[in-house]
C-alpha positions as CSV (number, residue, x, y, z in Angstrom):
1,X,-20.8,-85.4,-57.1
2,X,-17.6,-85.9,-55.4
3,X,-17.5,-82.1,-55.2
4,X,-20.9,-81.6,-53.3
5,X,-19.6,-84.6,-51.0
6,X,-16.8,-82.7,-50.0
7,X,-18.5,-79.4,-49.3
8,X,-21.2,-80.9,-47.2
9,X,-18.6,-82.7,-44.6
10,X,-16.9,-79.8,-44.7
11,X,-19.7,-77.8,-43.5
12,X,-21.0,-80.4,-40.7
13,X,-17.1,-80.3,-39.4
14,X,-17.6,-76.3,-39.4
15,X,-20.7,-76.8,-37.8
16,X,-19.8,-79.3,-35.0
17,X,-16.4,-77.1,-34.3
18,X,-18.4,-74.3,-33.5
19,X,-18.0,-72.7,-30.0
20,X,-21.1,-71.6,-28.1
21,X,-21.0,-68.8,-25.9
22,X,-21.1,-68.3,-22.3
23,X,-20.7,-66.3,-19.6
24,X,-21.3,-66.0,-15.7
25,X,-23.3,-64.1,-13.6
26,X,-22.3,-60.5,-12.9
27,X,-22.9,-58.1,-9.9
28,X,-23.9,-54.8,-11.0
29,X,-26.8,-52.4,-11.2
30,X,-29.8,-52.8,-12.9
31,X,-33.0,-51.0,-13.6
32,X,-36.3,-52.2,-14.7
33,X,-38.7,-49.3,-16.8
34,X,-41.8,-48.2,-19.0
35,X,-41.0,-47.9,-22.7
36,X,-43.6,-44.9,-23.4
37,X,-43.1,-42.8,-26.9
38,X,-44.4,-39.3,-27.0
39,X,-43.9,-35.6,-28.4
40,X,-42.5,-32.4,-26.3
41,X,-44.9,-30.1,-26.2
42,X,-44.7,-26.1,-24.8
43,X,-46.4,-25.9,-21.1
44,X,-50.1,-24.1,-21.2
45,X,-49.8,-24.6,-25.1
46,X,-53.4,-24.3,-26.0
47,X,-56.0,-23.6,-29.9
48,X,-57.0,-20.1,-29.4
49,X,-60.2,-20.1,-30.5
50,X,-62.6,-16.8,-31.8
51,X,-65.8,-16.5,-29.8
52,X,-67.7,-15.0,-32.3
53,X,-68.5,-15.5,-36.0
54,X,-67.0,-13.7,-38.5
55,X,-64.5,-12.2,-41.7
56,X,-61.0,-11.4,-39.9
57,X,-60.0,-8.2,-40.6
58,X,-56.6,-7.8,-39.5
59,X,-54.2,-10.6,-38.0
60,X,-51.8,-8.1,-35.6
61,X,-49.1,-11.3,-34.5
62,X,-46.8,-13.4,-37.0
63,X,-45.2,-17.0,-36.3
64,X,-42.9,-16.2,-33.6
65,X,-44.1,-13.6,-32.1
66,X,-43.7,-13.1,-28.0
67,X,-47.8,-12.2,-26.6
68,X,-48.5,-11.2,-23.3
69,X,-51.7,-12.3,-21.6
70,X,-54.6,-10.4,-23.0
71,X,-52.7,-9.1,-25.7
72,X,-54.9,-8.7,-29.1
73,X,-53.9,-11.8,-32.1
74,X,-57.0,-10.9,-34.3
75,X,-59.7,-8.7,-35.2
76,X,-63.3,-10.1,-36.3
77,X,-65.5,-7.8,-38.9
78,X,-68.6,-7.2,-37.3
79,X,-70.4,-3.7,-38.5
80,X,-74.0,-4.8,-36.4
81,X,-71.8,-4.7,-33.5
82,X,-70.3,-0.9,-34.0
83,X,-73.7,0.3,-34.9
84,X,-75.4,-1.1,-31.9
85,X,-72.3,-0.1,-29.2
86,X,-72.5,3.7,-30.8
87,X,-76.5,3.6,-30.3
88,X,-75.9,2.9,-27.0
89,X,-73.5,5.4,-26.4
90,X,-75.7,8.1,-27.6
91,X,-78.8,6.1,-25.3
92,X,-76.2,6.5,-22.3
93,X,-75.4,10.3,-23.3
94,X,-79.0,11.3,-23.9
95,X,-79.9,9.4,-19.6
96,X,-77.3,10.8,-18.7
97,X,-78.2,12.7,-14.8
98,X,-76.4,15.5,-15.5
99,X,-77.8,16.1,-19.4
100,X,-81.5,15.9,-17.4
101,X,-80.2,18.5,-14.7
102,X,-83.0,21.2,-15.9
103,X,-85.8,18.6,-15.7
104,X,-85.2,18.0,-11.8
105,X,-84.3,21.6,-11.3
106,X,-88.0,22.4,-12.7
107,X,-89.3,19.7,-10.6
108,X,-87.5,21.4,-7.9
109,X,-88.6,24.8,-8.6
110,X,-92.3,23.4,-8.6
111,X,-91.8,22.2,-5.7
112,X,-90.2,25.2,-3.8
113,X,-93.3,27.4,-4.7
114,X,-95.5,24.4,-3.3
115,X,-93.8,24.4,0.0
116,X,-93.9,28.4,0.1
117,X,-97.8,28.4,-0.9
118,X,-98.3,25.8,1.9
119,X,-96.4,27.4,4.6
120,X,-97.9,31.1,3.8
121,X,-101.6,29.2,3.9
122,X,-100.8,27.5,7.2
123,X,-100.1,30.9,8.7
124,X,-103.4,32.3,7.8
125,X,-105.4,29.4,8.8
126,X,-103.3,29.7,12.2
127,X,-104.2,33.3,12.2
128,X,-108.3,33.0,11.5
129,X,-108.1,30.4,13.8
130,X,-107.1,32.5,16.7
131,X,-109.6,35.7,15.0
132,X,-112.7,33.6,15.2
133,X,-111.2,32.1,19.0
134,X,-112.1,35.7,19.8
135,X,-115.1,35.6,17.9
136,X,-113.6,38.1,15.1
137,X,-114.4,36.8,11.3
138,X,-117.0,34.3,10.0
139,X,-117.3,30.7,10.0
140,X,-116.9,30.5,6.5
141,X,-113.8,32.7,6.4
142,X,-112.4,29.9,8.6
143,X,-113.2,27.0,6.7
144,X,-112.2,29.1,3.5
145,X,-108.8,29.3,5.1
146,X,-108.6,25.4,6.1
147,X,-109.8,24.6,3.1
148,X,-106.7,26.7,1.0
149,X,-104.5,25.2,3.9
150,X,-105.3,21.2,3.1
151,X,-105.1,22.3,-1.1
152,X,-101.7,23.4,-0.8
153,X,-100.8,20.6,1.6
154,X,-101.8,18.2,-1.1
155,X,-100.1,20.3,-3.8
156,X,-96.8,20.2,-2.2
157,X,-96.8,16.1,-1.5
158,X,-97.7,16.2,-5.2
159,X,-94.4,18.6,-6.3
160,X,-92.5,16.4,-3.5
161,X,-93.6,13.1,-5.1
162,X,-93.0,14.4,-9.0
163,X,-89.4,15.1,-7.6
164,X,-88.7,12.0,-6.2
165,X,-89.7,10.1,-8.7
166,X,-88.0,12.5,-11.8
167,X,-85.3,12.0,-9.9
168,X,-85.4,7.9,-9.4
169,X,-86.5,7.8,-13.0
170,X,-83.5,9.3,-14.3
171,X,-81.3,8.0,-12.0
172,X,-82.1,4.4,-13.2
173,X,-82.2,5.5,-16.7
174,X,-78.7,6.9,-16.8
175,X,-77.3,3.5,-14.9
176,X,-79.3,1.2,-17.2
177,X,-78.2,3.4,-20.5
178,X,-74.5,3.1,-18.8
179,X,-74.7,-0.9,-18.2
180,X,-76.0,-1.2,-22.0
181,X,-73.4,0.7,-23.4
182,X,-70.8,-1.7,-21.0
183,X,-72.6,-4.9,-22.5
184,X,-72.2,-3.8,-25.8
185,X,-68.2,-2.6,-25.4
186,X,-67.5,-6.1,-23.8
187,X,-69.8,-7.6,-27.2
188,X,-67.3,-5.3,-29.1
189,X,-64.7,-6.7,-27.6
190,X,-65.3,-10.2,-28.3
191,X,-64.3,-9.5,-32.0
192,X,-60.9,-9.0,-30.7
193,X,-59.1,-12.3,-29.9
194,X,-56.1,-12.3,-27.0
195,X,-54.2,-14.2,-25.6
196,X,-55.3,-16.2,-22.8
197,X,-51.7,-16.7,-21.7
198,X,-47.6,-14.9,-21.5
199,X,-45.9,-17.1,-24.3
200,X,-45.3,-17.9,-27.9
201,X,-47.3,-17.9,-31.3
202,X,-46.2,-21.1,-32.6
203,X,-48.4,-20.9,-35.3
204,X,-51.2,-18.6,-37.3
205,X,-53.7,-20.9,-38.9
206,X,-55.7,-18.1,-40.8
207,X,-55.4,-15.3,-43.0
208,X,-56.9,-12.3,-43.2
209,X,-60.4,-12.5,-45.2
210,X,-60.7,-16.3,-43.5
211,X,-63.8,-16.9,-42.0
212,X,-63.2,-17.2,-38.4
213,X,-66.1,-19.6,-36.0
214,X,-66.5,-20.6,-32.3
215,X,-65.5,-24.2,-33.6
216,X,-62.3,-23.9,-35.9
217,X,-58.8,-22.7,-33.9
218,X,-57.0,-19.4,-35.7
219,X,-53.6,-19.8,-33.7
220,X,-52.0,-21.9,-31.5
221,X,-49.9,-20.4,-28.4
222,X,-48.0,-21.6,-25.5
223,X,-44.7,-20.8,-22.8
224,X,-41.8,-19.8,-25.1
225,X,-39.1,-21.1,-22.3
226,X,-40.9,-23.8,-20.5
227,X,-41.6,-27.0,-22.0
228,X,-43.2,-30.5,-21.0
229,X,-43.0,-34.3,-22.2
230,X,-45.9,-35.5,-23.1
231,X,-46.1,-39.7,-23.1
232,X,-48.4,-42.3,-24.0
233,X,-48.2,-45.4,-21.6
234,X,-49.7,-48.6,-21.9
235,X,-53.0,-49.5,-19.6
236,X,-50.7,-52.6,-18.6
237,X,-47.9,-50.8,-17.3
238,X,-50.2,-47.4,-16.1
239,X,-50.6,-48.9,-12.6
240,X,-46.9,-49.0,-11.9
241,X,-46.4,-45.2,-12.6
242,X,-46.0,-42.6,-10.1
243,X,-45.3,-38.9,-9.3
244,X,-41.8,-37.9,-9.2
245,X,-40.5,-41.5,-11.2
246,X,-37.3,-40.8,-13.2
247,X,-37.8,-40.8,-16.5
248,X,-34.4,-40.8,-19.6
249,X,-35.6,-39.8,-23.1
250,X,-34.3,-39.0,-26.5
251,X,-34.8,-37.7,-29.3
252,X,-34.5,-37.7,-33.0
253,X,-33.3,-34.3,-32.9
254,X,-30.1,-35.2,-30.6
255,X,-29.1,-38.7,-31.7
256,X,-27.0,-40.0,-29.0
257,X,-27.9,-38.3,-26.1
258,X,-29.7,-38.9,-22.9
259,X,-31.8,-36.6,-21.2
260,X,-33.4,-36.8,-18.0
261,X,-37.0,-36.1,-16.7
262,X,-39.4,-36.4,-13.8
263,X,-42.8,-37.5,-14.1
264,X,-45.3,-34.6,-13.1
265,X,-48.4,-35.7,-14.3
266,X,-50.6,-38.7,-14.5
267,X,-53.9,-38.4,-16.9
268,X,-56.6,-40.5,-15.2
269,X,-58.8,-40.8,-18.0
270,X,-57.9,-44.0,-20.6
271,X,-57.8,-43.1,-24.2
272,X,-60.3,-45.5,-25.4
273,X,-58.8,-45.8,-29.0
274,X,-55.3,-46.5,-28.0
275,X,-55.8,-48.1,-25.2
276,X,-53.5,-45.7,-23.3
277,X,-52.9,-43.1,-20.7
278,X,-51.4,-39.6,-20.9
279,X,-48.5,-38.9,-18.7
280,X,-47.0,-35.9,-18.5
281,X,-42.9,-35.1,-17.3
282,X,-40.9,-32.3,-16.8
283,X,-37.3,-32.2,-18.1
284,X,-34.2,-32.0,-15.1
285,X,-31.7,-32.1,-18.2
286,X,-32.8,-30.8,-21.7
287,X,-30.8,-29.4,-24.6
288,X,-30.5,-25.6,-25.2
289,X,-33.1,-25.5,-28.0
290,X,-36.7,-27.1,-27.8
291,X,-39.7,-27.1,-30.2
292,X,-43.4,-28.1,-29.8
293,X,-44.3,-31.5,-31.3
294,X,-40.4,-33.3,-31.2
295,X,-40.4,-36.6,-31.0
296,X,-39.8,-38.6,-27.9
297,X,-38.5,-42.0,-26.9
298,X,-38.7,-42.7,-22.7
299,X,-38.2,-45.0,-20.3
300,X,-39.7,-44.5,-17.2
301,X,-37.5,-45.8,-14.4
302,X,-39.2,-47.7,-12.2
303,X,-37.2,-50.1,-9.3
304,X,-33.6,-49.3,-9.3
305,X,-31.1,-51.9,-7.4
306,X,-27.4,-50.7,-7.2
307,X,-26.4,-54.3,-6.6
308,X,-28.4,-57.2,-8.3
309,X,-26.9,-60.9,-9.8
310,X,-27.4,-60.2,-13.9
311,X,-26.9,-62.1,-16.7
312,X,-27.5,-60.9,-20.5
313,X,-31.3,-61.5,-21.0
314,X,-30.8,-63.1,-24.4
315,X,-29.5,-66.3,-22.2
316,X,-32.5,-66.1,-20.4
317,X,-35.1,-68.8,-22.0
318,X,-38.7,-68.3,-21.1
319,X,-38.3,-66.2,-18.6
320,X,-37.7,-69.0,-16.3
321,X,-34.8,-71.2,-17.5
322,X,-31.5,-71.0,-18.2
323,X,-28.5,-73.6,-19.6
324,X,-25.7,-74.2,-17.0
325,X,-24.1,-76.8,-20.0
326,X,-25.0,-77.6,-23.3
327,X,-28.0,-79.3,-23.0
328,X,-28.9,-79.3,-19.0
329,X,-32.0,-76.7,-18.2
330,X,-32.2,-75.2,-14.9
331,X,-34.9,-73.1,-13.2
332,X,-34.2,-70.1,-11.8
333,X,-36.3,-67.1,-10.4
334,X,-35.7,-63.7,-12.0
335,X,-36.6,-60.4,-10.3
336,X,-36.1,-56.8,-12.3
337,X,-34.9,-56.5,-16.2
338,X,-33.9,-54.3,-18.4
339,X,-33.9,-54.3,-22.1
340,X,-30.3,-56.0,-22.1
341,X,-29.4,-57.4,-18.5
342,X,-32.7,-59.7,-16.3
343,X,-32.1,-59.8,-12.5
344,X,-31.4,-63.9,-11.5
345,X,-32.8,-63.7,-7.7
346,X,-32.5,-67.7,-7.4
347,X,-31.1,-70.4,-8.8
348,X,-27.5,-69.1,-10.4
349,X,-24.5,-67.7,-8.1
350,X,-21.6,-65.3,-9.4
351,X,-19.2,-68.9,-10.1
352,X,-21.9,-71.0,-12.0
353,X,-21.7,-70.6,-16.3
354,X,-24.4,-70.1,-18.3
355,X,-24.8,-70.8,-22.0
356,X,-26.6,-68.9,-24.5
357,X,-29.3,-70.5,-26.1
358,X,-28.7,-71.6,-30.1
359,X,-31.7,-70.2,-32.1
């Protein structure tokens, strides 16, 4: 018992002997920002996606890969769609104008002889006309001859008509057969799947005998060399974020290290399930070596003062109080803070002390 006596005074000397800590206000610069977490992702990364339905043939990239825009990532069985684009070749080669060239060339012909039998008709009608002027010939010679006239009038506006219209007909059949056999070349091609953009295949999400559908991605692609940072920010803090802010990250990959950014982008739409906003930033300073989907940790600088009165912002106590002794409270007014350092705009001057706060 003696024992435990002595140990407990010993401890409430230790106890009362112990110093607490202080300090005095500071001059220096201070900066108030947005904690937002988020990945690094490639710029115009995008899920290519196939258009059509169907087996995949042949997969022509592999991880890795540098595409070009429209270059071709996949191929899509589709036999239906090579029968019906050879049909219409054949449709467009059978309308062709110049595969009909003998059917308007014996329209033509038809014609011609028309027009000759007309103009060799008119000349005798002309000529009984001016016979029976000079009372040579018969009434009904005349009228025989008017009569052939008028038939071979009609005949050739007939032949005329029959060409104009062999000719229309096969002129619109050859463009139609043509503009079918374009609509079923650009169906054909559908069953090839490019790339919508210059880049990188960052990754090949089937396999050749997959089915492939209009809902499911097959690959995902984006810029090779330029990448973005792509943050999450809290609907409290979204209204104090703006264009052009300065933004310092890091990340898991580079312990240590700071690197700087500029916000681009602000997403106006809230994520309803996080609660949160999408806010995009381009790097100023960025290591060598980036990957799609790297973790990121930012601050998003928001006011910046090169001179400001600071203390540590574990000696600050509700926000609004501080101890300038032991036990005396005092009120102060506090103006930007950072995660270590809070801004004292009123109440403390560089030659007052402060004492931290015993937990």
């Amino acid at each position: 018992m003696k024992k435990l006596a002595f140990f407990s005074c010993l401890l409430i000397v230790i106890s009362c002997g112990k110093k607490v800590e202080s300090t005095s206000p500071s001059v220096e610069a201070i900066s108030e920002s947005v904690y937002a977490s988020g990945i690094i992702k490639s710029r115009n990364q995008y899920q290519v996606y196939s258009t059509v339905n169907g087996m995949i043939q042949e997969i022509l990239v592999t991880e890795g890969d540098a595409v070009k825009k429209g270059d071709p990532l996949m191929r899509v069985l589709n036999e239906p769609s090579k029968l019906n684009n050879y049909n219409a070749k054949l449709a467009a080669d059978f309308a062709d104008i110049f595969a009909n060239s003998d059917k308007i060339n014996e329209a033509k012909v038809t014609m011609d002889l028309a027009l000759s039998k007309l103009k060799n008709d008119s000349l005798l009608f002309t000529r009984q006309k001016n016979l029976r002027a000079q009372s040579v010939g018969t009434v009904v010679e005349l009228e025989q001859r008017e009569l052939a006239f008028k038939t071979s009038k009609a005949s050739y506006e007939v032949a005329l008509f029959r060409y104009r219209e062999l000719k229309r007909q096969l002129d619109f059949a050859s463009r139609q057969s043509k503009t079918n056999l374009k609509i079923t070349n650009a169906l054909a091609g559908d069953y090839v799947i490019r790339a919508e953009t210059n880049g990188k295949v960052y990754k090949v999400l089937k396999e050749k005998g997959e089915f492939a559908n209009t809902l499911n991605p097959v690959a995902i692609v984006g810029d090779d060399k330029d990448f973005v940072i792509e943050m999450k920010v809290d609907e409290y803090d979204i209204a104090r974020i703006k264009n052009n802010q300065r933004v310092l990250f890091t990340m898991d990959s580079y312990k240590g290290k700071v690197f700087e950014a500029s916000v681009e982008k602000i997403e106006p739409l809230m994520n309803e399930d996080s609660r949160s906003f999408t806010v995009k930033a381009i790097s100023v300073t960025k290591p060598d070596v980036l990957y799609p989907n790297l973790s990121v940790e930012a601050n998003i600088v928001i006011l910046t003062k090169a001179k400001a009165l600071t203390i540590p912002r574990s000696y600050l106590i509700s926000d609004s109080l501080v101890l300038v002794n032991e036990t005396e409270k005092r009120n102060v007014k506090v103006g930007l803070m950072d995660y270590q350092k809070v801004e004292i705009v009123k109440g403390l001057t560089s030659a007052d002390k402060v004492y931290k706060p015993v937990l």
